[in-house]
DSSP file (Angstrom, degrees, kcal/mol; ACC not computed):
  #  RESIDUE AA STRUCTURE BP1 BP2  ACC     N-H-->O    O-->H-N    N-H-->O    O-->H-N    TCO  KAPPA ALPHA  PHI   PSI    X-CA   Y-CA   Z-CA
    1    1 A X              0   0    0      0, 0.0     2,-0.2     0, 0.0    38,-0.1   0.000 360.0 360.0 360.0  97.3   39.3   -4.6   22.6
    2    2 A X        -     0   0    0     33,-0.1    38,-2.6     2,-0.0     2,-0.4  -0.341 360.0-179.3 -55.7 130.1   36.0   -6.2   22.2
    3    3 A X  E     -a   40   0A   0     -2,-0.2     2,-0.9    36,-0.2    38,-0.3  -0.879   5.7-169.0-138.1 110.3   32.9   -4.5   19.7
    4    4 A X  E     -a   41   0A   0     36,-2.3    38,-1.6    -2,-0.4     2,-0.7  -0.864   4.2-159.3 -98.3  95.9   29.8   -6.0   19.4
    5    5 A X  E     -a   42   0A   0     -2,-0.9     2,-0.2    36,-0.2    38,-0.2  -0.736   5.9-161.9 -39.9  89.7   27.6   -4.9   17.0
    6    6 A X  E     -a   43   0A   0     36,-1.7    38,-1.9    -2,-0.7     2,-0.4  -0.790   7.4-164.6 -72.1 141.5   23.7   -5.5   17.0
    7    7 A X  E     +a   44   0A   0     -2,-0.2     2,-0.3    36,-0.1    38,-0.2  -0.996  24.5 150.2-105.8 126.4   21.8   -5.2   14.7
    8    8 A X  E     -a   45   0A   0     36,-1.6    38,-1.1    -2,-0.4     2,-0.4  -0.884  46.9 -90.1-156.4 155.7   17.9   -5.0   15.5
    9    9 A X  E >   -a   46   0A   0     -2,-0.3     3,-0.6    36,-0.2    38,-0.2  -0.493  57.4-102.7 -48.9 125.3   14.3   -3.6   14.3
   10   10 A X  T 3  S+     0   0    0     36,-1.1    -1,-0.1    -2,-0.4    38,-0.1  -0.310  94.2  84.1 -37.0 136.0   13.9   -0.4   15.7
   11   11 A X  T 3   +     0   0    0      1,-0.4    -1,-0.2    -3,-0.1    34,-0.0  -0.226  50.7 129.2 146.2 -60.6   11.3   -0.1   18.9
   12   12 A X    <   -     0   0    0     -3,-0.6    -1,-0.4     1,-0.1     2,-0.2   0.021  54.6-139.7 -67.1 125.4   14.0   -1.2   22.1
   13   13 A X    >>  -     0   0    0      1,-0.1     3,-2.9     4,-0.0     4,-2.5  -0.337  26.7 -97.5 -85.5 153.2   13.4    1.6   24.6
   14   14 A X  H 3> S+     0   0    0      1,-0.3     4,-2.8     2,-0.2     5,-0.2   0.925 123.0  53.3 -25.9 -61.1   16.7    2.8   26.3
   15   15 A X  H 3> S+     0   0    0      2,-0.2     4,-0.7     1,-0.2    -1,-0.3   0.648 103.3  62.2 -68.4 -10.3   16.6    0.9   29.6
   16   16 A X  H <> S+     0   0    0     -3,-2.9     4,-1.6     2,-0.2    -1,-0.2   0.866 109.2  40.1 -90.4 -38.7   16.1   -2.2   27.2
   17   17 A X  H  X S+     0   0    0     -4,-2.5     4,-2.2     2,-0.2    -2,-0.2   0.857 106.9  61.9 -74.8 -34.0   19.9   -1.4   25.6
   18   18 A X  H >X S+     0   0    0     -4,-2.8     4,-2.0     2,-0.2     3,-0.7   0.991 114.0  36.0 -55.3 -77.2   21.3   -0.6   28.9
   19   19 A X  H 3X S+     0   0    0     -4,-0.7     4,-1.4     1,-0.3     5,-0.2   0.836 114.2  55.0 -54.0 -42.0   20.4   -4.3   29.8
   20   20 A X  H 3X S+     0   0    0     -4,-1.6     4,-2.3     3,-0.1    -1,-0.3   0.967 111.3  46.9 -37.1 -60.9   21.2   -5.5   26.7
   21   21 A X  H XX S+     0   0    0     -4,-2.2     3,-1.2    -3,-0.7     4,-1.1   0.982 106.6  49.4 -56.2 -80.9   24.5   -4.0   27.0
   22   22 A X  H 3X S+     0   0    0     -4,-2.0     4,-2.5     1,-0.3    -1,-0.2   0.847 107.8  58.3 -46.5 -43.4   25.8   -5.1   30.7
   23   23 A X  H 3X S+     0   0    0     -4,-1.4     4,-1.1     2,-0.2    -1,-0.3   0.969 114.0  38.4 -49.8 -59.6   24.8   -8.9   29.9
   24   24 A X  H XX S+     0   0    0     -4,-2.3     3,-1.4    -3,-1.2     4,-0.6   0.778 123.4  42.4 -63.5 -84.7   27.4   -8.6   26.7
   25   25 A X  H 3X S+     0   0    0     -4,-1.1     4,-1.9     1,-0.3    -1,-0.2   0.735 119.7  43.3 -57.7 -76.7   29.7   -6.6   28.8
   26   26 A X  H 3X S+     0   0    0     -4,-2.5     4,-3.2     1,-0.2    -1,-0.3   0.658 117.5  42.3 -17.5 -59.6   29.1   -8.9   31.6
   27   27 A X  H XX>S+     0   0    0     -3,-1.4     4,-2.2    -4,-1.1     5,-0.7   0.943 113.6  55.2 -87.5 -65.3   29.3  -12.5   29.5
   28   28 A X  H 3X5S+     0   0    0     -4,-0.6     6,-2.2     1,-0.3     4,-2.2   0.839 112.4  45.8 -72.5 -49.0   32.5  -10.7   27.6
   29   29 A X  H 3X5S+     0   0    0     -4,-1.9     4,-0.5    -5,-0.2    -1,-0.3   0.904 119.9  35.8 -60.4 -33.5   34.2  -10.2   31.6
   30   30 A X  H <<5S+     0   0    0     -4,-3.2     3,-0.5    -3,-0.6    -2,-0.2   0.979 134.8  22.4 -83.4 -66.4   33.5  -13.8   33.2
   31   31 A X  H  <5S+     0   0    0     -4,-2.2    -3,-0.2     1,-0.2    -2,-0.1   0.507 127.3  35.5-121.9 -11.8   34.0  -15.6   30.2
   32   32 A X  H  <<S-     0   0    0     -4,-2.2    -1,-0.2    -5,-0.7    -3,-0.2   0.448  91.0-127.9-113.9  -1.1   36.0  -14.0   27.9
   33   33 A X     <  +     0   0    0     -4,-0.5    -4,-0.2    -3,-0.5    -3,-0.1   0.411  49.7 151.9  86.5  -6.8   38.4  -12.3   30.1
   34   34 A X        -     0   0    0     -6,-2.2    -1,-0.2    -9,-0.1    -2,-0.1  -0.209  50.1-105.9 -92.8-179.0   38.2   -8.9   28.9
   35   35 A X        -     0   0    0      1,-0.1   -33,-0.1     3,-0.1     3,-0.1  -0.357  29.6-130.1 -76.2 165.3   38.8   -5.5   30.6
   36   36 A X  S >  S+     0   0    0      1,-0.2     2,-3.0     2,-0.1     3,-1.9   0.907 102.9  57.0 -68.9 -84.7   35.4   -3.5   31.4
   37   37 A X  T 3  S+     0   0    0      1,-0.3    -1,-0.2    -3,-0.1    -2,-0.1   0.338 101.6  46.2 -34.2   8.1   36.6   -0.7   30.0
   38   38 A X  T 3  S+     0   0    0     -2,-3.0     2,-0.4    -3,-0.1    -1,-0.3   0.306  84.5 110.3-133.3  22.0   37.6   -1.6   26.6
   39   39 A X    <   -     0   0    0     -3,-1.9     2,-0.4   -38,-0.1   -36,-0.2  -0.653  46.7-176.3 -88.3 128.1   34.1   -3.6   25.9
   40   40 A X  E     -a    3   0A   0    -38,-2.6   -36,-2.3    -2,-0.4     2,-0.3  -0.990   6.3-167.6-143.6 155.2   32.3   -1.5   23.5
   41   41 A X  E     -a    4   0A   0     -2,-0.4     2,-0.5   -38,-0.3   -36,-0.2  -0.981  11.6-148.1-144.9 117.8   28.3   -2.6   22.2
   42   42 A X  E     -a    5   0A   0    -38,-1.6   -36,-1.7    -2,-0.3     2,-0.6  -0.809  11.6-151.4 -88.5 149.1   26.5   -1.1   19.3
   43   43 A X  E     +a    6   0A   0     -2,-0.5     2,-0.5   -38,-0.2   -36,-0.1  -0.945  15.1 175.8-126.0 112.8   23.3   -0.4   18.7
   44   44 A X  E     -a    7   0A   0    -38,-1.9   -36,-1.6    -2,-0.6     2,-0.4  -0.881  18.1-172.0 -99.0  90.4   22.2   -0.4   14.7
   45   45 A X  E     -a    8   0A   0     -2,-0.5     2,-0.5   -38,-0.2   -36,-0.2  -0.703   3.7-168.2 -97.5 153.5   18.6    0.1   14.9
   46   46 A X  E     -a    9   0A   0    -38,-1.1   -36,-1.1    -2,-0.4    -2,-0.0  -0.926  23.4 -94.1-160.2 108.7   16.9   -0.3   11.7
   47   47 A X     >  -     0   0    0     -2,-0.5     4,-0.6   -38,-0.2    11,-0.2   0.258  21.9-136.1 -15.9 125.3   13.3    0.5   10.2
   48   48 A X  T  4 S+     0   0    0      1,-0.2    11,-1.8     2,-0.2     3,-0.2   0.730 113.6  53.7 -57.6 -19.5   11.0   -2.1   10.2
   49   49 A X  T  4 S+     0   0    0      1,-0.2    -1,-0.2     9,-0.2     2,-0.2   0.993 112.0  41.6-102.4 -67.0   10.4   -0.9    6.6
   50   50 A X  T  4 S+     0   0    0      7,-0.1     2,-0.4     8,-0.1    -2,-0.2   0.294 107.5  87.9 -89.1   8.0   14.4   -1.2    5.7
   51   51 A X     <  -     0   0    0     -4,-0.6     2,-0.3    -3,-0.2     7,-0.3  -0.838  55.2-175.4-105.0 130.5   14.3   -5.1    8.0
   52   52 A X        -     0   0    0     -2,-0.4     2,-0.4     5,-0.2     5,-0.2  -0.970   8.9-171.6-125.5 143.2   13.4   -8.6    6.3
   53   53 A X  B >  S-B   56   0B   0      3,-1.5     3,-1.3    -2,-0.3    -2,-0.0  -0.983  85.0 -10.3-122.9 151.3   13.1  -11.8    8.1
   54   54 A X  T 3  S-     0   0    0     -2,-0.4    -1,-0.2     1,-0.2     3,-0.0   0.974 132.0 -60.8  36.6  53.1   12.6  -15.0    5.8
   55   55 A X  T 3  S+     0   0    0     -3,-0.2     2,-0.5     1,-0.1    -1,-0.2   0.387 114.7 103.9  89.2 -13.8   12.2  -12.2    2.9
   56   56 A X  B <  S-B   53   0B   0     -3,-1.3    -3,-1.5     3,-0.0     5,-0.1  -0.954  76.0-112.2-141.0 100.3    9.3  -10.5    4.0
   57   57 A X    >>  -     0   0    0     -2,-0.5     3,-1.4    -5,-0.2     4,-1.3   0.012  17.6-127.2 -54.6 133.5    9.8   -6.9    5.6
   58   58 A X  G >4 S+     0   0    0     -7,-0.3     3,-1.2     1,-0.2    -9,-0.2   0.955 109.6  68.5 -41.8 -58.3    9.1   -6.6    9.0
   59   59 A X  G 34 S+     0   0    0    -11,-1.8    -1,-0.2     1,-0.3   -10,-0.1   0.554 103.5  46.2 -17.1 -49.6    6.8   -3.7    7.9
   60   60 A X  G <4 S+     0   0    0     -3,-1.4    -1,-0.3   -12,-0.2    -2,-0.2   0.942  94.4  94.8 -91.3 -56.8    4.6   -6.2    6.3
   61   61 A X  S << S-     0   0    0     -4,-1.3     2,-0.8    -3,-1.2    -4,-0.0   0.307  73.3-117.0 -62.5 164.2    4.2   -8.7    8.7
   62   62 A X        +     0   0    0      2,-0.0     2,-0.2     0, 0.0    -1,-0.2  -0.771  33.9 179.8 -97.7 124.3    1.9   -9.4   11.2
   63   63 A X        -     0   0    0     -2,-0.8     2,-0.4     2,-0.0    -5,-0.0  -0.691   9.9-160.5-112.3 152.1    3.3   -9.3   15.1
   64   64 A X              0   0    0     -2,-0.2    -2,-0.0     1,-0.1     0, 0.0  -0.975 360.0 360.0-127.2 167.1    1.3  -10.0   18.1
   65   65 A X              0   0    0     -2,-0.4    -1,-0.1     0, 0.0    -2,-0.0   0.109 360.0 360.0 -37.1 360.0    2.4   -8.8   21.5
């Protein structure tokens, strides 16, 4: 039984995990063989304030669009 974790910032609207999701679930059927129905995808979404990348909380940084 495949489970794929993510881990992410917070921010990805619903319809953005839904698509998220069916590519892993897709990728996991063609290529990895497994049943649909035993594919399972998490979603850890996780404060920008409790997130660092290269050290430096998302919170802080500056993002453009």
């Amino acid at each position: 039984m495949p489970h794929v974790p993510t881990t992410s910032v917070e921010g990805r609207t619903p319809e953005q995990k839904r698509k998220i999701a069916e590519r892993i679930r897709n990728v996991l059927i063609e290529d990895g063989r497994a049943k649909r129905e035993n594919i399972h995808v998490a979603f850890h979404d996780v404060a920008a304030t409790n997130y660092t990348e290269a050290g430096v909380l998302v919170a802080d940084q500056k993002r453009t669009p």
